[in-house]
Every structure is written in structure tokens, then in C-alpha cells.
N, CA and C of each residue as an Amber inpcrd file, in Angstrom:
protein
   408
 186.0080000 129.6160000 199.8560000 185.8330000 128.1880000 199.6540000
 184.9730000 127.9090000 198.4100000 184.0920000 128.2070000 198.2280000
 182.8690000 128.3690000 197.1260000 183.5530000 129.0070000 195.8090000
 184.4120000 130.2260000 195.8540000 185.2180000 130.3860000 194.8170000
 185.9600000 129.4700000 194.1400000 186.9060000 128.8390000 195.4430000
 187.4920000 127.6770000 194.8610000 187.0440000 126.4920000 194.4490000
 185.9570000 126.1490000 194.8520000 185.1500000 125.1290000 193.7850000
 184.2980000 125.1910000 192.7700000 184.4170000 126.5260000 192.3510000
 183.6080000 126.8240000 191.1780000 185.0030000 126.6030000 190.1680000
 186.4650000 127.3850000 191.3340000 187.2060000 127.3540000 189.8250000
 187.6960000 126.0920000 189.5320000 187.8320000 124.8940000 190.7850000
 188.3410000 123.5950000 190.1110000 187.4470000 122.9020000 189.1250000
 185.6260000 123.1880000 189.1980000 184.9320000 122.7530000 188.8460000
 184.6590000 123.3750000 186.8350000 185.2720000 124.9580000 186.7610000
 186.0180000 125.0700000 185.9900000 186.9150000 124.3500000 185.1750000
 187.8270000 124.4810000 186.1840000 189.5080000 123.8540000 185.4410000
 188.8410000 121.9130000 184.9390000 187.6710000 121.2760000 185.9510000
 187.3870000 119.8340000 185.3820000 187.0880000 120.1170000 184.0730000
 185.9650000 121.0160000 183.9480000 184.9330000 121.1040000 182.4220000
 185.8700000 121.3330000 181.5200000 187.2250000 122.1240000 181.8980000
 188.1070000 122.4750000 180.7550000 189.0400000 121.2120000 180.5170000
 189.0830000 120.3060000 181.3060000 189.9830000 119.2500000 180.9050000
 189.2420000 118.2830000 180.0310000 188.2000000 118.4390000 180.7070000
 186.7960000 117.2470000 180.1510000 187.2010000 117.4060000 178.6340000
 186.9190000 119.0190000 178.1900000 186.7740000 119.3430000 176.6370000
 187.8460000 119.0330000 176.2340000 189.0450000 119.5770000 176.8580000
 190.3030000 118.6110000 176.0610000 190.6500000 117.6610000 175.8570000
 189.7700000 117.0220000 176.7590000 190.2410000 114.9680000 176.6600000
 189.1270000 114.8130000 175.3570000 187.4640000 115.2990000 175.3700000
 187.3000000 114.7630000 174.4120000 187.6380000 115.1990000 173.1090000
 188.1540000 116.7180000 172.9860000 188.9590000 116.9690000 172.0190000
 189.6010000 115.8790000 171.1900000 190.6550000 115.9140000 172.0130000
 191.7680000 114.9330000 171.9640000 191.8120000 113.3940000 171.2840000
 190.2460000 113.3450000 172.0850000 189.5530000 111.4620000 171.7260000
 188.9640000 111.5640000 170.6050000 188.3380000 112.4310000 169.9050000
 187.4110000 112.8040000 168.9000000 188.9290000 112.9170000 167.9140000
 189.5630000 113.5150000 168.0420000 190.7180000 113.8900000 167.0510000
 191.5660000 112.1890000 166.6690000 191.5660000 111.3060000 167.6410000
 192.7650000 110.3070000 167.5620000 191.3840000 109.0960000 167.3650000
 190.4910000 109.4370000 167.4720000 189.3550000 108.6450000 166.7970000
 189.3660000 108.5980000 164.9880000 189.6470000 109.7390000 164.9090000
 189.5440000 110.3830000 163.2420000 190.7490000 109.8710000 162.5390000
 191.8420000 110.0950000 163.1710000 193.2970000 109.7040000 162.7370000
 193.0660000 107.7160000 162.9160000 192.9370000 107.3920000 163.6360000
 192.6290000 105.9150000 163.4960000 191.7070000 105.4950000 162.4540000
 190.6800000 106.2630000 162.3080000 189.5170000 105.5820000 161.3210000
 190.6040000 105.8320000 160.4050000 191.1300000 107.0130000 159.3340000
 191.7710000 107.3010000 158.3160000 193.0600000 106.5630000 158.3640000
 193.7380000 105.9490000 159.0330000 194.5340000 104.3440000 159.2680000
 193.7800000 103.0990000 158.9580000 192.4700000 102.8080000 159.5760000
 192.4090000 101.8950000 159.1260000 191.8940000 101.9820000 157.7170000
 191.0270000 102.9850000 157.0640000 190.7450000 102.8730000 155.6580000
 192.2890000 102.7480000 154.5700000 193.0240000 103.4540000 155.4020000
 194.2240000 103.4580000 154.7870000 194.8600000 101.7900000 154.3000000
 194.8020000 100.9150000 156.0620000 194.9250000  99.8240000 155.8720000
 194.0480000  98.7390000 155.1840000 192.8150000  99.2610000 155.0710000
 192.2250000  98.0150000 154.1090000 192.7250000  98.2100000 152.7270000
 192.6950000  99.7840000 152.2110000 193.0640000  99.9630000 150.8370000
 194.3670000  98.9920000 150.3670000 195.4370000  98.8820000 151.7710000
 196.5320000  98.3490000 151.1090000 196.2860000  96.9510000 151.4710000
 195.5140000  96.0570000 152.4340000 194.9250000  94.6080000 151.9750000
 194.3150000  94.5640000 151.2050000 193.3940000  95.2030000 150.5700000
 192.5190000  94.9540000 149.1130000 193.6480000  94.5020000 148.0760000
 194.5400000  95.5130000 148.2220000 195.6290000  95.5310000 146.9980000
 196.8050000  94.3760000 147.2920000 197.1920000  93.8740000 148.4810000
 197.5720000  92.5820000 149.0980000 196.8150000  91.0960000 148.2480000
 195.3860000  91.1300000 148.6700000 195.0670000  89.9470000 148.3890000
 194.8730000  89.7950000 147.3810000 194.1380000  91.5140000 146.1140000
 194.2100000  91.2970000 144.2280000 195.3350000  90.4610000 144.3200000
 196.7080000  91.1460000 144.6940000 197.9510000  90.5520000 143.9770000
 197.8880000  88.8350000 143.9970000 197.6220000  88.8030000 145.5170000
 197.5640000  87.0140000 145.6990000 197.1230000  86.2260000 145.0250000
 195.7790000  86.6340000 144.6150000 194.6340000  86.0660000 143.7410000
 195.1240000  86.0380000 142.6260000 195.4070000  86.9970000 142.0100000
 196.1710000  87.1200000 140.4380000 197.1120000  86.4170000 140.2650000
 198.2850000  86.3310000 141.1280000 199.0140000  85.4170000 141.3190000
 198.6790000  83.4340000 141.3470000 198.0110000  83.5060000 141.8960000
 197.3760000  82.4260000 142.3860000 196.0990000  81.7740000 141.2400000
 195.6690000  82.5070000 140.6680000 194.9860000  81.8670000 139.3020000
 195.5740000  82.4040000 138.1390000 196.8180000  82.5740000 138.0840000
 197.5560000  82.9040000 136.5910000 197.3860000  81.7300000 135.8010000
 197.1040000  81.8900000 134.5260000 197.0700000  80.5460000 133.8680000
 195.8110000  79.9540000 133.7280000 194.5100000  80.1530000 134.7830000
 193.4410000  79.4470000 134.8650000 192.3790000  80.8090000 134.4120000
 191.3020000  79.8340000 133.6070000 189.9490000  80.3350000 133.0470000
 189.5210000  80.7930000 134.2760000 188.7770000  82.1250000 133.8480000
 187.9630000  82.7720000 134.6530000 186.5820000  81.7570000 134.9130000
 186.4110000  81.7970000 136.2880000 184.8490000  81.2830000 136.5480000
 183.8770000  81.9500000 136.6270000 182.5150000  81.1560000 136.1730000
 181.1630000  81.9590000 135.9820000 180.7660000  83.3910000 136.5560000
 181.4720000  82.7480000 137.8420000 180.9940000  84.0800000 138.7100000
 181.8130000  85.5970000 138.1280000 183.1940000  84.7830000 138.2260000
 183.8950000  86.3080000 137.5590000 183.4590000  86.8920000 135.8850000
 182.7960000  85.7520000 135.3780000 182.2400000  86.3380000 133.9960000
 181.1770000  87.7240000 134.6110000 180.2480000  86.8320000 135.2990000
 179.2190000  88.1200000 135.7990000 179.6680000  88.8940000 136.2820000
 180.8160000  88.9280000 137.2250000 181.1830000  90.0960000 137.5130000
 181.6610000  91.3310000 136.5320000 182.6960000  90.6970000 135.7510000
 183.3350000  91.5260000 134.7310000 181.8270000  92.0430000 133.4100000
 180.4870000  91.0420000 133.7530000 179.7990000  91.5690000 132.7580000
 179.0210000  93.2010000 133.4110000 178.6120000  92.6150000 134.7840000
 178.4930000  93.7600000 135.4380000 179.0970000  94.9370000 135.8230000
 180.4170000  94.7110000 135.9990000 180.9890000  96.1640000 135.7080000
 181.3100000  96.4680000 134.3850000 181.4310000  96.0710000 133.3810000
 181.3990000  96.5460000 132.2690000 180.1700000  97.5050000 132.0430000
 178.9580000  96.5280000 132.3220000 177.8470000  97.5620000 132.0960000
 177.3680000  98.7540000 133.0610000 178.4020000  98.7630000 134.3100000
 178.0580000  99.9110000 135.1400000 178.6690000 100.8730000 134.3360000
 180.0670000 100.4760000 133.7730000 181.1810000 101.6650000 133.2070000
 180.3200000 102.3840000 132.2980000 179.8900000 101.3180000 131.2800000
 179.1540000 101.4250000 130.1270000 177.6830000 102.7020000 130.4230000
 177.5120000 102.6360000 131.6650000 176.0870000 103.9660000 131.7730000
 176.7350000 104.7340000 132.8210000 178.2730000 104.7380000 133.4430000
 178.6150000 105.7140000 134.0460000 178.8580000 106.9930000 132.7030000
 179.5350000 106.2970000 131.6660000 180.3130000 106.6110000 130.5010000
 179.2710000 107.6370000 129.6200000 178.2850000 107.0060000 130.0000000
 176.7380000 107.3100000 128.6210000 176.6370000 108.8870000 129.1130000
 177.1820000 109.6830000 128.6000000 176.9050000 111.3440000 128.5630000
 175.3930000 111.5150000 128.8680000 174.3780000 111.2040000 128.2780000
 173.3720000 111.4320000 128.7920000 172.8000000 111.2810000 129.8180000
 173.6560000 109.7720000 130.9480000 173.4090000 109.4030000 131.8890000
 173.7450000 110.4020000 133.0460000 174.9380000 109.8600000 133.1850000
 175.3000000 110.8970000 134.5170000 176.3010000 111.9780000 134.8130000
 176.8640000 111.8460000 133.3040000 178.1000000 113.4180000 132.7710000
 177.4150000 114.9520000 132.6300000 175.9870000 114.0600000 132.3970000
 175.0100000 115.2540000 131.9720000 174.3790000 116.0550000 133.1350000
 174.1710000 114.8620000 133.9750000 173.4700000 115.1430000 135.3770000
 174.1330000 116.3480000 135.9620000 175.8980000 115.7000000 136.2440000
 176.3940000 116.5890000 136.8460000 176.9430000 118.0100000 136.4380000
 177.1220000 117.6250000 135.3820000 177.2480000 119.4440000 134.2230000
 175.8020000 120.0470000 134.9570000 174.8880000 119.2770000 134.7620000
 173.4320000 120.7360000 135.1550000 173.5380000 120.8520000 136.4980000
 174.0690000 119.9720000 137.6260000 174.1070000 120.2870000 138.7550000
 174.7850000 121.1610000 139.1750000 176.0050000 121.1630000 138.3190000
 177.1480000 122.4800000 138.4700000 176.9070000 123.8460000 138.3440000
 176.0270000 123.4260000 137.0160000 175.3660000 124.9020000 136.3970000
 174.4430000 125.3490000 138.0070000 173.5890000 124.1760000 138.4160000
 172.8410000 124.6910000 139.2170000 173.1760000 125.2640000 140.5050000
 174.3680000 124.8370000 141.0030000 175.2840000 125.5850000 141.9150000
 175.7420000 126.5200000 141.4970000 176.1340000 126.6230000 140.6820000
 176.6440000 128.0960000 140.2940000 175.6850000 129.2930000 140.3490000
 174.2680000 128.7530000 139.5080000 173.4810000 130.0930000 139.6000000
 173.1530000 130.0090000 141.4670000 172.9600000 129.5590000 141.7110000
 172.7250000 129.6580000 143.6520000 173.7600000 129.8870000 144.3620000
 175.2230000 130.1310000 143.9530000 176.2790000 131.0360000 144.3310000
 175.7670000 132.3130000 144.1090000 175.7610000 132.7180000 142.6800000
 175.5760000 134.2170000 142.5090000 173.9380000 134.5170000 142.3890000
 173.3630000 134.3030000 142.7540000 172.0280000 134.3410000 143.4630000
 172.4990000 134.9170000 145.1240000 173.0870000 134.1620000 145.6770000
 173.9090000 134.7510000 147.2750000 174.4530000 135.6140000 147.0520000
 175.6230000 135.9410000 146.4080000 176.1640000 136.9310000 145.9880000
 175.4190000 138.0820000 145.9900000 174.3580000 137.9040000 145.1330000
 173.3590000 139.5340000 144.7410000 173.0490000 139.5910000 146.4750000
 172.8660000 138.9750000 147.0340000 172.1740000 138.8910000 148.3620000
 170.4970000 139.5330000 148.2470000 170.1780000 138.8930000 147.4170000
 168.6490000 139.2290000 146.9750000 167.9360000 137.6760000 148.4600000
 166.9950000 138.4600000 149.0260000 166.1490000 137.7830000 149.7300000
 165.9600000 136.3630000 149.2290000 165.4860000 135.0480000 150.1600000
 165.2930000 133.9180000 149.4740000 164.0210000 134.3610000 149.4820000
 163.2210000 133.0430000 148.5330000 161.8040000 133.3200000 148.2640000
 160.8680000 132.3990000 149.1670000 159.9830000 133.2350000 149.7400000
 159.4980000 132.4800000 151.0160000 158.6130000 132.1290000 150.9690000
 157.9360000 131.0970000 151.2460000 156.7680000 130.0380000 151.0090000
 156.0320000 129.8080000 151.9950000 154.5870000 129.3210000 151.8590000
 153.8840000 129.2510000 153.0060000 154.2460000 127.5920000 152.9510000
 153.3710000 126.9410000 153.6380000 153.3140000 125.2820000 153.9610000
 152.7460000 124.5250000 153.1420000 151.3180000 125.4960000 152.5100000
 150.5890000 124.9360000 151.6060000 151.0620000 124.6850000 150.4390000
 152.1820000 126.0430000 149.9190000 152.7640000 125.8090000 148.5100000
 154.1660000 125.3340000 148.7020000 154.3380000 124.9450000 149.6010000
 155.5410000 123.5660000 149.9680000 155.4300000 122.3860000 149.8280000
 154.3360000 121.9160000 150.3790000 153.7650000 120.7260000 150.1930000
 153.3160000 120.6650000 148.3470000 152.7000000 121.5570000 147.7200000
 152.1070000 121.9670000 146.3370000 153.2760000 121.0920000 145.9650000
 154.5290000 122.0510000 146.1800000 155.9370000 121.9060000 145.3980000
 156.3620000 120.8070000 145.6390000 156.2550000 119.9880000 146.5830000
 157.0160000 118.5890000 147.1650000 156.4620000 117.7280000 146.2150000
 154.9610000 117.5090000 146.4940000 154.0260000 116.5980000 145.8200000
 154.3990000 116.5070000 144.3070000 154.4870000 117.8100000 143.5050000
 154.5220000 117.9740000 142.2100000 156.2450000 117.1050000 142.0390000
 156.9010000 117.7730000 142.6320000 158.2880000 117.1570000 142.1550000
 158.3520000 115.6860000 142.5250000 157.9160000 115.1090000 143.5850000
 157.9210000 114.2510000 143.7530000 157.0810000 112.9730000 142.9080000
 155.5890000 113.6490000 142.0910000 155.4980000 112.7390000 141.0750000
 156.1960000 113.2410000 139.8540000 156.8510000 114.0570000 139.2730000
 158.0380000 113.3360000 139.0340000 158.9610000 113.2900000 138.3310000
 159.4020000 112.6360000 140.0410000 160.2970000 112.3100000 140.0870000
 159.9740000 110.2650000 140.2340000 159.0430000 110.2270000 140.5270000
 158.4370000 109.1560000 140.3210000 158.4160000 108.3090000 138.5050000
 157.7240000 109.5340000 137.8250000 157.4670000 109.4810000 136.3630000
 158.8070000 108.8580000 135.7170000 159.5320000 109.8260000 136.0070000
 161.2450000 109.8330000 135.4150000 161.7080000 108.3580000 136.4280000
 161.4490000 107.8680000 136.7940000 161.5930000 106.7490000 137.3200000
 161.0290000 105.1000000 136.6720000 159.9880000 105.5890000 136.4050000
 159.3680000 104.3620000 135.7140000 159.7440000 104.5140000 134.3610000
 159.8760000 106.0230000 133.8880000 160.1260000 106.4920000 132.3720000
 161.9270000 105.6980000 132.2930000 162.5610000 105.8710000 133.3390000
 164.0410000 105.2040000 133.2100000 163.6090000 103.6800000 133.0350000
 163.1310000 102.6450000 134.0340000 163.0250000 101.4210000 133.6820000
 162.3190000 100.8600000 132.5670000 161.9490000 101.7150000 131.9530000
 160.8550000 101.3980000 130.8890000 162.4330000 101.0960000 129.7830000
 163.0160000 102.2900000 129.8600000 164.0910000 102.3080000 128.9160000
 165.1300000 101.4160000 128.9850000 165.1800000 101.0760000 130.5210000
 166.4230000  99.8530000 130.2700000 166.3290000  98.5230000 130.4290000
């Protein structure tokens, strides 16, 4: 008797995991539908809109808009900005691939020179912060 309710109690836990399997999986497939579906209302209502003010001056607001993304493009674009960033970030993944590779030990730190290291990077990263708004 006790056998057999360990194994139905079994066979529940194993259904349990497959249902939420199952729910977790058709959760994922729905979210990636609906992003799917806004992408194609976004592109629904541009058309409408475009349609619908053909012929008419842009208003204030869309000036600012178009001035503002211009100037996002304008410092996505700026090589020094953020083309640069990610070239050294690449570089910096790369050497910490083959750093693993050698399988050379990581370098191990106490708390004190963690905190040392946090503090230091963290002013700055502060510096380079005010040093950016200063510049723009």
C-alpha cells in the first residue's frame, strides 16, 4: 500500500513538472507572438499616420523629435563614443576567453582589496562621468 503511494505520489511530481514545463514553454511562445504582434501594429499605425498627414507640415513636437534622434544617431555614429567602447569590450572578452583557455587560476582577493578595487573604479567612474557632461 505505502509502495503504491509513494509511486502515484511519484507519477503526480512527474506530471506537475510536465505541466509546468509545458506552461513555461507556451508562456514563451505567446510572449514572442505578442512582441511579434506589436512590431506589426507599430508598422500598421506608421503607415496610417503617414498616410494621414501626407501633405501637412510637421509639428513642433515632431521637429523635437526628429531633432532628438538625429542627435542620438549623431553620438551613436561618433567612433569615439560608442564604436570605440565596444571594439575594447570585444578586445576585452577575448583576452578573458584565452585567459580560460590557458586555464591559469583566477586571481583571488581578499575583501579588503575588493572593496580597495570597487571604491577606486567607482570614483572613476564617477570622474569620467562629470568629465562626459562637462563635454556635452
Amino acid at each position: 500500500m505505502e509502495a503504491m503511494v509513494e509511486n502515484l505520489s511519484a507519477k503526480a511530481d512527474e506530471l506537475h513538472h510536465q505541466y509546468e514545463a509545458s506552461i513555461k514553454s507556451t508562456i514563451e511562445e505567446l510572449k514572442q507572438r505578442q512582441i511579434e504582434l506589436s512590431h506589426r501594429l507599430l508598422k500598421v499605425v506608421n503607415q496610417v499616420e503617414l498616410r494621414r498627414s501626407a501633405g501637412m507640415d510637421l509639428t513642433m513636437t515632431e521637429i523635437d523629435y526628429r531633432r532628438a534622434l538625429e542627435h542620438l544617431r549623431r553620438q551613436i555614429e561618433n567612433p569615439a563614443q560608442f564604436k570605440a567602447r565596444v571594439g575594447e569590450i570585444s578586445n576585452i572578452v577575448r583576452m578573458i576567453e584565452d585567459r580560460n583557455i590557458d586555464s591559469t587560476p583566477p586571481l583571488q582577493l581578499d575583501q579588503a582589496s575588493l572593496e580597495k578595487i570597487f571604491h577606486f573604479l567607482d570614483t572613476q567612474r564617477m570622474s569620467l562621468s562629470h568629465l562626459n557632461q562637462i563635454l556635452e
